[in-house]
Every structure is written in C-alpha cells, then in structure tokens.
C-alpha positions, 0 to 999 in steps of 0.5 A: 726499549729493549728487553735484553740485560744491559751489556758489561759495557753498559753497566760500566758506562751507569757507573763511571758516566751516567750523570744521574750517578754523579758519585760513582755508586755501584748500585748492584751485583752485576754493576760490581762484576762488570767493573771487577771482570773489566779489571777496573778495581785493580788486580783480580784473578782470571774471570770468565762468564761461562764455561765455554769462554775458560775453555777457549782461553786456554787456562790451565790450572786445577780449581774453579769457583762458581759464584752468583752474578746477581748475588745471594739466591734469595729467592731460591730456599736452597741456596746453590752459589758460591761453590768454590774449588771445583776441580776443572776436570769435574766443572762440567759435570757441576754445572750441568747439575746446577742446571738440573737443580734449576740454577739459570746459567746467567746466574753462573759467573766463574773465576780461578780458586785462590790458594786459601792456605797463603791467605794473610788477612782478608776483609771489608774497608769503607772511609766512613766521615774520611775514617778508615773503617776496617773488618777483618780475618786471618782465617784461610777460609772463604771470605763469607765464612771467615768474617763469621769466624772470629772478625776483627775490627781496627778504626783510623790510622791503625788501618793504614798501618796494618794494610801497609805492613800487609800489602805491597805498595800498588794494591794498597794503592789501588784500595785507596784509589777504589775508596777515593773514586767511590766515595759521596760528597760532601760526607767522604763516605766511601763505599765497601772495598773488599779484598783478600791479601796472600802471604805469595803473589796472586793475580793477573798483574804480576808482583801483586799479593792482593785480589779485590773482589767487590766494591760496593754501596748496597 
C-alpha cells in the first residue's frame, strides 16, 4: 500500500465514484479543492499548487492569495494561512518566509485575488429537509471575515429570490446544480455551498459573476 497522498485525480474519483460514498459527500478539505481546482462546481478563479505552476502559466495579474489545502492550521499556535492579496512581485519573497516559519509547501495552495471592492454578497447556502438555508454578507471583505461582520441569514423561497436577482442565470444554475448532486437521501440535505458573487464578471468562464469556493459536508 502506498504511502503517497492521493493524487487530485484519486480524490475526485473517492467522491463522484467510490461506491462507499454513494451520495457524493466531500469529506475534507483536499477532497473540496481537488473538485474546485478541476473546475467541477462551476466557475472558479485561475488556481495553481505551487508557484512554479503560476509561473509556467503565463498569468499576468498584480494579486495572489495563499490558502490551507488542508484547512485551518489547527495544529499549528500561530495560524499563517489564508493570506490574501499578496502582490505577485512580492509572492516569492512570502513563501519563502512561510517556509521559514515552518509552513509545509504542501500546505500552500494558490489562486488569483478577486476584487473585494465589486463584491455584491457572498455567503454559505445548504437545502436542509429540501429548504433553502442561506448565511450571508454584503461586506467587501474576505468571506471568514465578512460572515463574522454583520451576517444575515433568509430561510425558502426569499432564497432563490435573492440569489436570482444576484446572480446571473448559469451560476445560479450551477449552485443548484452543486446542492442537487451533493445532497443525502432520502433527507434532501445537501451539502454547504459557499460562494461569492461581484457587481462585474469574474472567473475563468466568461460572462459569470459568481465564484464557488468550497462545497463541503464536514
């Protein structure tokens, strides 16, 4: 038996066809960011592992954020990740200190900043017993920290009211789409979907306003 971390490849293959998973459950954060780097939730930003990968791609922009491809640092007293809006003349330099202050590179997991200042509202939606279940903020901040701020919360069809007059139509698709294939019979519990939606387009499919982050049921 292998001792290597399962490829992004196997992680998918655990979730969408492993018959011991028969509803699709994402059980962790490297499960979630194998699906969302592989674009399976819909539109996401550019998204690479490592830095050499941004390089060889050719992306030209002026921000990158760091996140935890395990999740919360919690074994670690001083938590490093997420950091965002780094200045990709500067990433470099960060990593190098991350590593210093003893950061595994495996950890790392790297995409585009998005522009906080056009966010519309962002926030976490589940279906719990087939009802819309929606947190959300309007504040143009990370999304850890807006939810903290001031969140909201709207229960049914106010839900799909709101998310239609928010989004445009094929990422309001895409959320239900995400909450349908996700979710545990015979209940209709689905699970977490959470997303960010922009006043301008965002993304890697053109036209979208909406960025899905994390689908998740732990």
């Amino acid at each position: 038996m292998s001792d290597l971390p399962p490829t992004q490849e196997e992680l998918i293959a655990q979730v969408l066809h492993d018959s011991r998973n028969p509803h699709r459950r994402i059980r962790n954060k490297q499960e979630n960011y194998a699906l969302f780097h592989a674009g399976l939730y819909g539109n996401r930003p550019h998204t690479w592992r490592t830095y050499k990968e941004i390089v060889r791609s050719g992306w030209i922009g002026e921000e990158i954020s760091i996140r935890d491809f395990f999740g919360t640092e919690r074994s670690n007293p001083q938590k490093h990740l997420p950091l965002f809006h780094v200045p990709f003349s500067s990433l470099e330099e960060t990593i190098n200190d991350l590593l210093r202050r003893g950061v595994n590179k495996e950890r790392m997991t790297f995409n585009e900043s998005t522009p906080d200042h056009h966010l519309l509202l962002q926030g976490e939606i589940a279906t719990i017993g087939g009802v819309y279940h929606l947190t959300y903020s309007r504040a143009k901040k990370p999304m850890a920290e807006a939810l903290l701020t001031g969140p909201q919360s709207l229960v049914g069809g106010k839900v799909r009211l709101l998310l239609m007059q928010a989004l445009d139509p094929a990422s309001f698709l895409d959320i239900e789409t995400c909450l349908h294939e996700f979710s545990t019979e015979p209940t209709k519990d689905s699970a977490v979907v959470e997303f960010s939606t922009y006043e301008t387009n965002v993304g890697v499919i053109p036209g979208r306003n909406t960025l899905i982050w994390e689908v998740r049921n732990y």
